[in-house]
Each structure stands twice: as C-alpha cells, then as structure tokens.
C-alpha positions in Angstrom: 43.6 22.4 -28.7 40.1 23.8 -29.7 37.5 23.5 -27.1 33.5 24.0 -27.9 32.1 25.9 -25.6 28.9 23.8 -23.4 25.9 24.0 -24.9 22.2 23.9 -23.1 20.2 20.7 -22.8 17.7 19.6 -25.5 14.0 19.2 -24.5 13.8 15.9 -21.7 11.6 13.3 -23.0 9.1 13.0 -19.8 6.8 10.0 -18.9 4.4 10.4 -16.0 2.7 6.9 -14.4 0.1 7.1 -12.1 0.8 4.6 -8.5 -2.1 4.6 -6.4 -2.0 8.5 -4.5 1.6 9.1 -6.4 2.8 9.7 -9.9 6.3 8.4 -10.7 8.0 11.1 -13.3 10.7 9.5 -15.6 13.2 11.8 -17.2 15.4 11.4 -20.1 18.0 13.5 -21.7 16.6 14.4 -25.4 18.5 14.4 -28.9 20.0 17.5 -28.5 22.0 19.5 -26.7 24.2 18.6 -23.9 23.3 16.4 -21.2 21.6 17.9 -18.4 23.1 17.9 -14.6 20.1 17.8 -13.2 16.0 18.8 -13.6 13.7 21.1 -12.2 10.5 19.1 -11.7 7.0 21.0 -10.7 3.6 19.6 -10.1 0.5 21.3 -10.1 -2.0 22.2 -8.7 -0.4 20.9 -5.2 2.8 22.5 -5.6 5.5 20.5 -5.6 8.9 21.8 -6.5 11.7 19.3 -6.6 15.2 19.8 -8.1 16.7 16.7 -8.7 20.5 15.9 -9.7 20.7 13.7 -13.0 23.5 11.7 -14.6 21.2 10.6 -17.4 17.7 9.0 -16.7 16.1 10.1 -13.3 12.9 8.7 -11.7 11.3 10.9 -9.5 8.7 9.9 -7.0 5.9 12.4 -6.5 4.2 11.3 -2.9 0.9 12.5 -1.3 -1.6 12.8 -4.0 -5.4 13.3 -4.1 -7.1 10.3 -5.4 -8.7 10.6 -8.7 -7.1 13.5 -9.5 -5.6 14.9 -12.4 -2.2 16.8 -12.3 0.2 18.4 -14.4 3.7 18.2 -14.5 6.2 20.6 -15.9 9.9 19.6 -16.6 12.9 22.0 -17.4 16.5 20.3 -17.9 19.5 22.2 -16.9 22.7 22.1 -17.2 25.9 24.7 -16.0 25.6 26.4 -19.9 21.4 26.7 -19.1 18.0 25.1 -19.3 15.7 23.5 -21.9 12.2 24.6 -22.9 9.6 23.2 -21.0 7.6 20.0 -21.2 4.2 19.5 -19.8 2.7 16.4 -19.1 -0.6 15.7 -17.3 -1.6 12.5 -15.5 -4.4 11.1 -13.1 -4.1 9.2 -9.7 -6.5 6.6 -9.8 -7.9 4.1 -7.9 -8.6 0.5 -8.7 -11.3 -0.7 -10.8 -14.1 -3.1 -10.3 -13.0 -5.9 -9.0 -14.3 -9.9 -10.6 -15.9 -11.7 -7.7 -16.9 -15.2 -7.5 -18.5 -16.9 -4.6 -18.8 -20.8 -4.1 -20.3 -22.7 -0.9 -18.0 -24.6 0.8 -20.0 -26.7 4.0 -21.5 -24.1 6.4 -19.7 -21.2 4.7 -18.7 -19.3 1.5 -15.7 -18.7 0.0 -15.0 -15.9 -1.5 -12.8 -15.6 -4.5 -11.6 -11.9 -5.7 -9.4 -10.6 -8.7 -8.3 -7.4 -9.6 -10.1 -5.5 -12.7 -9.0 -4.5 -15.9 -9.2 -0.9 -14.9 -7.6 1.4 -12.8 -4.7 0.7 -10.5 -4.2 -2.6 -8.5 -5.7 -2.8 -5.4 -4.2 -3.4 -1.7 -7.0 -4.5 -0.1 -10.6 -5.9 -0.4 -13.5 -4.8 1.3 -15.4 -7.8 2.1 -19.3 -7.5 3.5 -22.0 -10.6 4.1 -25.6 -9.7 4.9 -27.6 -10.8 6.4 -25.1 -12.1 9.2 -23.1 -8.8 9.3 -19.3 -10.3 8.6 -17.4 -7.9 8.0 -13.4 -8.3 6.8 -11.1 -6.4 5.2 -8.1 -8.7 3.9 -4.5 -7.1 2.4 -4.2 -8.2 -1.1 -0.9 -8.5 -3.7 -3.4 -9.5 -6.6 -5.9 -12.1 -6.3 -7.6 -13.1 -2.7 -9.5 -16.0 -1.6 -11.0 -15.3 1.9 -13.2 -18.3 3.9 -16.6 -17.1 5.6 -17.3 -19.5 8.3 -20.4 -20.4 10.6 -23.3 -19.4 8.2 -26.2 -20.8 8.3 -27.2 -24.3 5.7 -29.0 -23.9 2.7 -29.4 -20.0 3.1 -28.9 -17.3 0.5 -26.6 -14.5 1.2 -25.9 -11.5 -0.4 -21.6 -10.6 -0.3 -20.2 -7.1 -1.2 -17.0 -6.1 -1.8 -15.0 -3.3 -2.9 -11.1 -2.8 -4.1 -9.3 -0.6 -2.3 -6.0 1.3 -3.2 -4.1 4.2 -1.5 -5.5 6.6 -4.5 -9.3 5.5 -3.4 -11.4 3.3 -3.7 -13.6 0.9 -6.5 -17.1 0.5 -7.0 -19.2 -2.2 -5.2 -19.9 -5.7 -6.5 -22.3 -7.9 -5.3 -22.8 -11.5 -5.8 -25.6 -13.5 -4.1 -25.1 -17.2 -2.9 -26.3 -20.4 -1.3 -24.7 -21.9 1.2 -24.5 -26.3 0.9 -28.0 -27.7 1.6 -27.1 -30.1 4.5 -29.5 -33.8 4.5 -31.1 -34.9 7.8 -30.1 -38.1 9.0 -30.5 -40.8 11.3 -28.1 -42.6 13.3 -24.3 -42.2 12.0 -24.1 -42.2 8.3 -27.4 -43.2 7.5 -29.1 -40.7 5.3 -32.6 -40.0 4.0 -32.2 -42.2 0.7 -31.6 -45.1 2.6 -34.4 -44.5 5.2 -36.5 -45.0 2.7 -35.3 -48.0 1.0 -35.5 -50.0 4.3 -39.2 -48.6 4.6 -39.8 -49.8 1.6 -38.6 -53.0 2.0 -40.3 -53.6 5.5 -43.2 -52.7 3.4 -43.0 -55.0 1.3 -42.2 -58.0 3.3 -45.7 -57.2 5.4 -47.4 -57.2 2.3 -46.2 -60.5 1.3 -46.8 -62.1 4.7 -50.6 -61.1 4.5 -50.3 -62.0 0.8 -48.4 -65.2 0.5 -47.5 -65.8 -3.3 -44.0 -68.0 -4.5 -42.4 -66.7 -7.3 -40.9 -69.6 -9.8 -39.2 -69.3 -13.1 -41.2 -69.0 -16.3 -39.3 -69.2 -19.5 -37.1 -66.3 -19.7 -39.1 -64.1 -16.7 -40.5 -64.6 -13.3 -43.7 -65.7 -13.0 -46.1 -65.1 -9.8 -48.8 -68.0 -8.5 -51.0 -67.7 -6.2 -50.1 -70.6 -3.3 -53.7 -72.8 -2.9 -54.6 -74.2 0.0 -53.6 -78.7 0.3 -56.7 -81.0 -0.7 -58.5 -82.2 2.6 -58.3 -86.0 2.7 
C-alpha cells in the first residue's frame, strides 16, 4: 500500500465582524491543501497572539478592543506537514449609530420611545436626558426602549436628549423637543370649562327674557317671536 505523504494547508478563507469592543475572527479551511490542525491568529496593533486548535471551521473571539478602531488581523493555517501563506484582513470596532427617537405626552409626563439606527453596532443602553427638570436615566436596551418620564409639569415644552450606547463607544446625540398634555381647569368634579359656559349662557338668557317677556308660537314652517301686549282696561 502506497501512502502520499501530508501536504501543507491551502490559504484559510478569513472573515472578521466587528461586536461592540471585540472582533469575532471566522476561519475556514481553503480549497487546497490538507486540512489545517489548527491556526495562528494575530491582531494588530494591540498584539494579540492566539493559537487556536481547529478541526475545520474555528471562531475566535478577539476581547478588549478600543472603540472605533481599526485593526488588522493576520491568519496562518498549519498543519503537522507546515503552514499556509498568510491572510490579512482589517476590521473596525464600532459603536452604535444614531439612534430614531420619538417622544409623545402621556398626562403629566413623556414617553419616550427609542430604536436602534441603521448604522453602527446595536446599542446596550440609552442615554436618556430632560431639561429643563434635570431627569436623568440610563435604561439597558436589547433593541427598541420605551421609558416613562413622570411628574413634569402641564402644558410645558421640554427638550429630551439621548444617546446609544455600546461597549465599543458611544452614538451621537439626538434631541427631540415636546409638550407635555395641556390640562383644562375645572370646577366641581367633572365639570369642565365648556360647560361653564353653557350654563352661563343660559342663566343669561333666561334674565334677559324675564326683563324682556316675549312668547314664542309656531308660524308656518318656523318659530315666530311676538311681543306680549299688555290686557285692554275695562
């Protein structure tokens, strides 16, 4: 029996994707050669030197970025007959985009809606800010938040802030001015300006009428008004 005698791997097909401060590096065995035992994984300018066993596909976590950053990484693929060429790849960390925020009154406070951009990486958090009261909140987020902001003052404009924030940095600010509810002034329980003034008016008018007297009869198809006149003397 004939045996070939091991050959070296082929060049690894790389992939390198960006998560928040980290960069996950995908390896793959290429078309030629024999497969590789494991990979020799380096990442600059940090440093990072990671050997890392392989029985086909590896996925390598590369922890403890800067954010914004940009980084190359450089595979070899080895086996026990030697080592591919190299392959370069170079990726950034980056932090979450801009993020869409919408704000709607809800009685004495806001409500604040926020959803992740189309850029960047998803956030983990929002950074929420209301002036002029000062409320201050920032709320943990898997992808869109809604966060209540209580005991503001009626019919007042405010002026909310927020940014998205990730563990590679942190977004922009948005801000989004907004009324809170007008509230009406009442009078009693229930009984609200409108129908103040419909009983005014119709105290009004029954005043006028008693220092006006007039009867009101039917006339054709409409009402009409005559004057009453005083009873003949006899």
């Amino acid at each position: 029996m004939r045996y070939s005698s091991p050959v070296p791997p082929g060049l690894p097909l790389v992939s390198v994707c960006p998560m928040g401060n980290r960069l996950v590096v995908s390896c793959t065995p290429g078309a030629n050669g024999d497969p590789p035992t494991s990979y020799d994984i380096t990442v600059e300018p940090n440093g990072t030197h990671i050997i890392t066993a392989s029985n086909g596909t590896v996925e390598q976590n590369i922890p403890g970025l800067l954010p914004n950053t940009t980084y190359t990484v450089r595979v070899i693929a080895i086996n026990c007959a030697g080592s591919s060429g190299e392959v370069t790849v170079t990726a950034t960390t980056v932090p979450p985009g801009l993020p869409l925020v919408t704000v709607r009154p809800m009685g004495n406070g806001l409500v604040v809606s926020c959803t992740p951009g189309a850029n960047g990486d998803p956030p983990t958090s929002y950074d929420i800010t209301v002036e002029p009261n000062g409320t201050h909140i920032i709320t943990p987020s898997n992808g869109m938040v809604e966060q209540n902001i209580p005991g503001l003052l009626a019919n007042t404009t405010y002026t909310v802030r927020v940014i998205a924030i990730n563990c590679a940095g942190s977004s922009g600010v948005v801000a989004v001015n907004a009324s809170t509810a007008r509230i009406a002034v009442g009078v009693g329980v229930g009984v609200g300006v409108p129908l103040i003034l419909v009983i005014l008016a119709v105290v009004i008018m029954i005043l006028y009428k008693s220092y006006h007297p007039t009867m009101y009869a039917p006339s054709s198809n409409k009402w009409a008004v005559h004057e009453l006149q005083p009873e003949p003397k006899l």
